[in-house]
C-alpha positions, 0 to 999 in steps of 0.5 A: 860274199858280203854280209846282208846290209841294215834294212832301213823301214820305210817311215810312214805319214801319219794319219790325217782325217782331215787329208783325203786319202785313198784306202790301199795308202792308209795301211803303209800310214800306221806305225808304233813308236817303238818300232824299230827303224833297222831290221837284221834278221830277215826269215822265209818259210818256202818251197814245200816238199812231200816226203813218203815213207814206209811209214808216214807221209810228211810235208817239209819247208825251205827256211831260209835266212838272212842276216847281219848279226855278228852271232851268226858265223854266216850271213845266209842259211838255208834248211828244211823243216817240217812240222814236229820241228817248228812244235819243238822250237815252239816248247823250247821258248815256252820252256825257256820264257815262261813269261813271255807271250810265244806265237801260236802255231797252226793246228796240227790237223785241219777240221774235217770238212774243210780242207783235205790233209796234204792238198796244195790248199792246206799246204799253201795255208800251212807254208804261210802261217808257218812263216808267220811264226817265225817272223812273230819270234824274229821280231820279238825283241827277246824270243829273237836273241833266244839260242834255239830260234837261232839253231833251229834257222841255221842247223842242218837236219842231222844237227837239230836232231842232235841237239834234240836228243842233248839233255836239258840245260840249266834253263830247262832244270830251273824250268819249273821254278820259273814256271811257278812263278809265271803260273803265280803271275798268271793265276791266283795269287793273292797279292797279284796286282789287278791288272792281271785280273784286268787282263783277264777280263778283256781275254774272255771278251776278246776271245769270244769276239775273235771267235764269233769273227772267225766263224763269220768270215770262214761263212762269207767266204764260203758263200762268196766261192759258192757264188763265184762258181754259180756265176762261172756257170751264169755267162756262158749261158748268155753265149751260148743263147746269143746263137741262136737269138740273133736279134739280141745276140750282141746283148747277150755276148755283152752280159756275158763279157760283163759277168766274165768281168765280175767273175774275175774281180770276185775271184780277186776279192776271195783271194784278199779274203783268204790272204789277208783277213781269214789268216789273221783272225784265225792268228789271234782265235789261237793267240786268245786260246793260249792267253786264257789265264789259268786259275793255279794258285802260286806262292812265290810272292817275292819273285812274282814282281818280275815275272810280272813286268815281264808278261804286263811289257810282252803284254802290251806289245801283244796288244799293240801288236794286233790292233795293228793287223786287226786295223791292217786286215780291215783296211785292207777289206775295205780296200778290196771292196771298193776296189770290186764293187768299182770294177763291176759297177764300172763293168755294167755301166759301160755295158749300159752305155753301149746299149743306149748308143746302139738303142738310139742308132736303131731309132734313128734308121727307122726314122730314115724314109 
């Protein structure tokens, strides 16, 4: 087998308000600078399986990876991993990049009321954040090289679990100097410089924003399924009236089609909602939770320097990272508005049009002598 080719990205236009321009064309047209034009390292997450046990029940995913880096003794892997597993890679790069912003994971439990623990729902949310994850880290331009990602995407199980139990390695005995100093970074530090209070700042403004957005959106969707069930139930009444309302019947049939219509293209709209903008927000809710800098006094002060352009550089790409999906997210709502609200209102007008057509055809029978 030969090994997996560079994958060139595709180069966007950039964007031009004076073009007209169509919504779903705007998403593809906004790219960074410092995006990289070859990608090496593809990662899926797939193919959930439920495992029962004597004693406890537990989901895993299919990981499957593709690459054409030389540090890889193959190009394809192809392992299972279930939650605990993606947590321990998620410390190990806490431990090993103190500085560095590390993806957040989905919790570990949902929130009562919302979805039921192990339904496909929960899984299919789970499966997709999960991919997410591992995506976030294979795109990093340092968390990507990291030794245990690279373990964790290609070992199979009785491996990982092996070197779990392994003792620490140096990184991990020089962690908790490393973590003062990113504790030193992060808090109150005397000297630090003040765009570290800046970044503060604009955390606290951004995570209550983000929030009040999170819990918006999980409201519209609830009360756009609430409406989508009531108009499940709306049309076949108009069918079943048609039968024993003959004079009319051909209306009613026609408000029935013209509902079961706007039901599916509601349908649609839901699943861009929960595709595309709910798993996003919720993204950045627990990026803000994690990005909340603490207040610990530190006294490393001659090393606190490169700690620090190590966070303010992870931290700009972090931002520049979710005014991207924020603008993609938008964009795409946008897209799937208009692309509704077209659909029913095309639906409607046809209805009304075959209404007059037929409206006129009566009048002119009469007419006949």
């Amino acid at each position: 087998m030969s090994c997996l080719q560079d994958t060139s990205l595709a180069e966007a236009n950039s964007f031009s308000p004076s073009m007209p321009i169509s919504p779903s064309s705007m998403i593809n047209q906004y790219k960074f600078e410092d995006e990289p034009e070859l990608k090496d390292l593809f990662v899926t997450v797939d193919d959930p399986e439920s495992h029962i046990t004597a004693i406890e029940t537990f989901i895993t995913y299919r990981v499957v990876t593709k690459t054409s880096r030389g540090e890889f003794d193959s190009c394809e892997y192809e392992v299972r991993r279930r939650y605990q597993d993606f947590l321990w890679l998620k410390s190990k790069l806490e431990e090993a990049h103190p500085t560095l912003i590390i993806p957040p994971l989905p919790e570990k439990f949902v929130m009562k009321g919302m979805v039921e623990r192990f339904s496909d729902e929960f899984i299919e949310t789970r499966r997709k954040a999960l991919h997410k994850f591992l995506n976030r880290i294979a795109d990093h331009p340092t968390l990507t090289f990291n030794e245990d990602f690279k373990i964790f995407l290609t070992a199979q199980a009785w491996e990982l679990s092996s070197h779990k139990k392994q003792g620490p390695g140096l990184l991990s005995r020089m962690g908790q100097t490393v973590r003062a100093v990113a504790s030193s970074v992060r808090g109150g530090v005397k000297n630090r410089p003040e765009m570290f209070a800046e970044m503060n700042e604009y955390m606290e403004t951004f995570s209550h924003k983000i929030n009040i957005l999170d819990k918006i959106a999980h409201r519209i969707y609830k009360e756009e399924r609430e409406y989508f069930n009531e108009m499940k139930e709306y049309g076949p009444i108009h069918t079943l009236w048609s039968a024993s309302e003959e004079d009319i019947a051909d209306s009613l049939k026609g408000v029935a089609s013209c509902i079961d219509k706007c039901c599916k293209a509601t349908e649609k709209r839901m699943a861009g909602l929960s595709e595309n903008l709910l798993p996003i927000i919720h993204e950045y809710v627990l990026y803000s939770e994690i990005l909340m800098f603490s207040e610990e006094i530190g006294k490393l002060e001659d090393k606190v320097e490169c700690a620090n352009n190590a966070l303010k550089a992870d931290w700009d790409r972090w931002k520049q990272n979710m005014q991207y999906d924020m603008r993609s997210a938008f964009t795409n709502v946008a897209d799937n508005n208009l692309r509704y609200y077209e659909e029913c209102l095309a639906t409607w007008e046809s209805f009304l049009a075959s209404q007059t057509v037929d409206h006129h055809g009566e009048e002119d029978s009469e007419d006949r002598p």
